[in-house]
N, C-alpha and C positions, 0 to 999 in steps of 0.2 A: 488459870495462870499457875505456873510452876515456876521454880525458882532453882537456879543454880550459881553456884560459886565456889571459885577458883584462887588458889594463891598467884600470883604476878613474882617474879622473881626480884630482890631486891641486890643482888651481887653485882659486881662489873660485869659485863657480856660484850661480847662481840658484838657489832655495830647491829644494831634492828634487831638482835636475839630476843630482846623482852615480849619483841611484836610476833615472835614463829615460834609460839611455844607448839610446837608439831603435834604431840603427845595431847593438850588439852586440848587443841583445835579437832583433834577428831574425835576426841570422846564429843565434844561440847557440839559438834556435828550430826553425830549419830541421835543426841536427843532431842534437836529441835527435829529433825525430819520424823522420830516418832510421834514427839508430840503434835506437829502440824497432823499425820492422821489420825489424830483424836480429839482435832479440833482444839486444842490446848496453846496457849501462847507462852514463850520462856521469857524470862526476863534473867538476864544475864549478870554477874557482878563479878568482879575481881577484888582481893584486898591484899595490901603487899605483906610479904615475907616478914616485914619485922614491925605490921600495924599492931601497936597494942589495943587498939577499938576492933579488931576483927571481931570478937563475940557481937557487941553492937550491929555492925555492919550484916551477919548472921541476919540477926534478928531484925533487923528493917528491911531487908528480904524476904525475911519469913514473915511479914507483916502484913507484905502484898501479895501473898502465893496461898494455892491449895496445897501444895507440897514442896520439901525442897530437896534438892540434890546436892552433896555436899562433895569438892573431893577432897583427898587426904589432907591430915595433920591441918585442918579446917577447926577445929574444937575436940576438944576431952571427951572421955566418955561422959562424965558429969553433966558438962554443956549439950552434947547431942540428948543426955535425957531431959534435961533442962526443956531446951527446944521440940522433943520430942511430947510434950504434953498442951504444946500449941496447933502443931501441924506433923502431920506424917514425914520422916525423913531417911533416906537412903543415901548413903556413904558410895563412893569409886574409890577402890583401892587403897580400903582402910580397914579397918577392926569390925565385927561384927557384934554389937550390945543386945543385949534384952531387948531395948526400944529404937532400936534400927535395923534395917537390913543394908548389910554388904554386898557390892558387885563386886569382883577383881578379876585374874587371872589365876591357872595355874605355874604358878612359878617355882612351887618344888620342882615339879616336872619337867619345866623349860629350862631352869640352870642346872636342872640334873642332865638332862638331854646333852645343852652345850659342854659342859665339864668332860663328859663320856667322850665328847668327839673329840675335842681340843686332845687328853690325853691318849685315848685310845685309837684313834684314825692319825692320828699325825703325831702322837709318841709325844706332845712335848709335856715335861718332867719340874718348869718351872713356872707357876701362873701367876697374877695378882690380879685382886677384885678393887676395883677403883669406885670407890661407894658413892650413892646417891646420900641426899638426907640423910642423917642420923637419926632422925624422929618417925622416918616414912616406914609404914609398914610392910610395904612393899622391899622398900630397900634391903629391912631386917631381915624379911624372909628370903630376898635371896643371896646374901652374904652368907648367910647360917647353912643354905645348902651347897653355895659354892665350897665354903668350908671343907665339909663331911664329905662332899663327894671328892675331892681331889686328895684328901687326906685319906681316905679310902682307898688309894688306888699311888700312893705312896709318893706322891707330887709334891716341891717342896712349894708354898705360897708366901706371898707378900700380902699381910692388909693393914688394917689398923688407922693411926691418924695421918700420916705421911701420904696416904691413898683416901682421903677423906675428901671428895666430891661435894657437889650441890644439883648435881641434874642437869646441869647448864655445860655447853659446849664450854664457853670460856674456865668454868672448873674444871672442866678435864684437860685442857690444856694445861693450866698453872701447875696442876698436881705435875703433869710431865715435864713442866720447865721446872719448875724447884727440885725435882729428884735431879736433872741433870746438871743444875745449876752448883748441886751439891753432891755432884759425885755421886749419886746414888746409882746401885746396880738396876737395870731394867731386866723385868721378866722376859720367857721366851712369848708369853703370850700374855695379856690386861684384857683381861673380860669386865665389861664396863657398865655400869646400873642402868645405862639407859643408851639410846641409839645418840640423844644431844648429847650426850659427854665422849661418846667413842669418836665424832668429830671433830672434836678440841680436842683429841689423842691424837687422831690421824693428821691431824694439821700441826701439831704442837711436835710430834716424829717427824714431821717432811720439812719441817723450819728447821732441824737441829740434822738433819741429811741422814737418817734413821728410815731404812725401808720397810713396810707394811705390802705382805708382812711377811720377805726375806729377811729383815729383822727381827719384827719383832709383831706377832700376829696381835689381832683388835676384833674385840665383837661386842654385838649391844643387846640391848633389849628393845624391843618395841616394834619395830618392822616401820618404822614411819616411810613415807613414800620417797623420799629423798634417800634414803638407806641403799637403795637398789640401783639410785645413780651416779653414787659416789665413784671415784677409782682411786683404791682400788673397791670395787664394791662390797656391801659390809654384811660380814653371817654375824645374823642377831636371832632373836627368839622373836615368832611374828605373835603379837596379840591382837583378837577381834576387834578393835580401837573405837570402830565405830558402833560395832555390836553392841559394846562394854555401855555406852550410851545410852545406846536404844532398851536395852534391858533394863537398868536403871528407870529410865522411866516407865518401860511399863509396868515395873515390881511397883512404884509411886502411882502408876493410876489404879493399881489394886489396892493398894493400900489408902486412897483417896476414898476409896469405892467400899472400904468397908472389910475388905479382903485381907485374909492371912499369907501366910508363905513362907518358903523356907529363910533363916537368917543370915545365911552366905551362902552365894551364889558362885559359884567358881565355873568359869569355862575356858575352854581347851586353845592349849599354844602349839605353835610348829616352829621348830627349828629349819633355818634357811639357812642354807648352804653357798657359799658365795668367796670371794677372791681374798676377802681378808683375813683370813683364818688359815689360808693357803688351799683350800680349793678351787679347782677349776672355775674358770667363768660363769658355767652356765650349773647349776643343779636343781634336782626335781626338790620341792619341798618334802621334809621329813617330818612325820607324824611323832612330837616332842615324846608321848606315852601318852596312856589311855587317860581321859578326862579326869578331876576329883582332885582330893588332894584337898590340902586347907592353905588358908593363907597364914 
């Protein structure tokens, strides 16, 4: 038995958003189908956003598991060494400790990829980064390269608290209804922490009669499968989603088993090309840069 666990989102959401977390439902996919070939059973758990018993909650997980799978901003480094001297544990797109191994993505890569094309293939000169989490590691790293690459390249940006998301579609809405509500200027282009939040962008622009993106371009991270049937449909960064899963656990059944291994794991993103960014309908996917990179 294996164990994994998940944060539930505690914010207002759009109707059934708590139930489509898109992003955890494919990692959370990828690892029960490894596991089933290894004859391995998951036992699943969720704990909300703002449980103060989530360490507990961890750890009565970890009570009934040969290993567990944690994703992000799930426990401290402290607590993951804590828990790490009961059962073996591997983090999703989190920090890499002494006593745990990291899975993620390359996300320098992939918001360096997107950045390049937004300003460089379509000239626009004005961006803003509409942040996931404040605490997610993920987030952090790819704000800090959205940064650096459009500042590079002499683009003026919007970030900060005003642009302060939650991951969640209805976050990225609210962020677009309170900038409007308050007169705020809108960039030529919101590149968005995640594919659930560029959705509550694109809906949150087409309630306020704001076109996407003859207005005002949107892109996401994640490639989730609804991404591609949006309209207008959405250029995000595509991540292995279900990969990301499968690997996790089998870096956990090595590590079950006795085995060492590298302590972050980073694999490779593609930048997709699509209607909301102002390309054409149909594009071949593009190869973000060569694999590596850290989180």
């Amino acid at each position: 038995m294996v164990g994994i666990v998940f944060r539930r989102g505690g914010e207002a959401t759009f109707e059934d958003e708590d139930e489509s977390l898109l992003f955890i439902d494919g990692i959370n996919r990828g690892v029960e189908v490894a596991a089933q070939r290894r004859s391995y059973d998951v036992l699943v758990s969720s704990v909300g956003v703002h449980d103060s018993h989530a360490a507990a909650r961890v750890a009565g997980v970890a009570g009934k598991s040969d290993g567990i799978i944690l994703h992000d901003r799930m426990l401290s480094a402290v607590g993951i060494a804590r828990l790490s001297e009961m059962i073996p544990v591997v983090t999703l797109a989190g920090s890499p400790t002494r006593s745990s191994i990291n899975v993620g993505c390359d996300n320098d890569a992939g918001m360096r990829a997107l950045v390049n094309h937004l300003t460089g293939d379509h000239g626009y000169r004005h961006l803003a980064y509409l942040a996931g989490h404040a605490d997610s590691p993920d987030n952090r790293a790819r704000a800090r390269v959205f940064e650096a690459a459009a500042t590079a390249v002499g683009a003026q940006i919007q970030t900060g608290s005003s642009w302060q998301g939650n991951y969640s579609a209805s976050g990225g809405a609210q962020v677009i209804t309170s900038l409007l509500a308050h007169g705020g200027e809108l960039p030529r282009a919101i590149v968005c922490a995640n594919d659930q939040t560029a959705l509550g962008v694109i809906h949150a622009l087409a309630r306020s009669g704001l076109r996407v993106p003859g207005d005002v371009a949107v892109t996401g991270f994640d490639d989730v499968p609804v991404a591609r049937h949006l309209h207008p449909s959405l250029t995000t960064i595509r991540q292995p989603i279900e990969q990301m899963g499968a690997t996790a656990f089998e870096v956990l059944y090595s590590r079950i088993g006795g085995q060492g291994g590298e302590s972050n794991i980073v694999l490779p993103v593609r930048l997709m090309l699509r209607e909301s960014c102002g390309c054409g309908p149909v594009q071949a996917p593009s190869a973000a840069s060569a694999p590596g990179g850290g989180m």
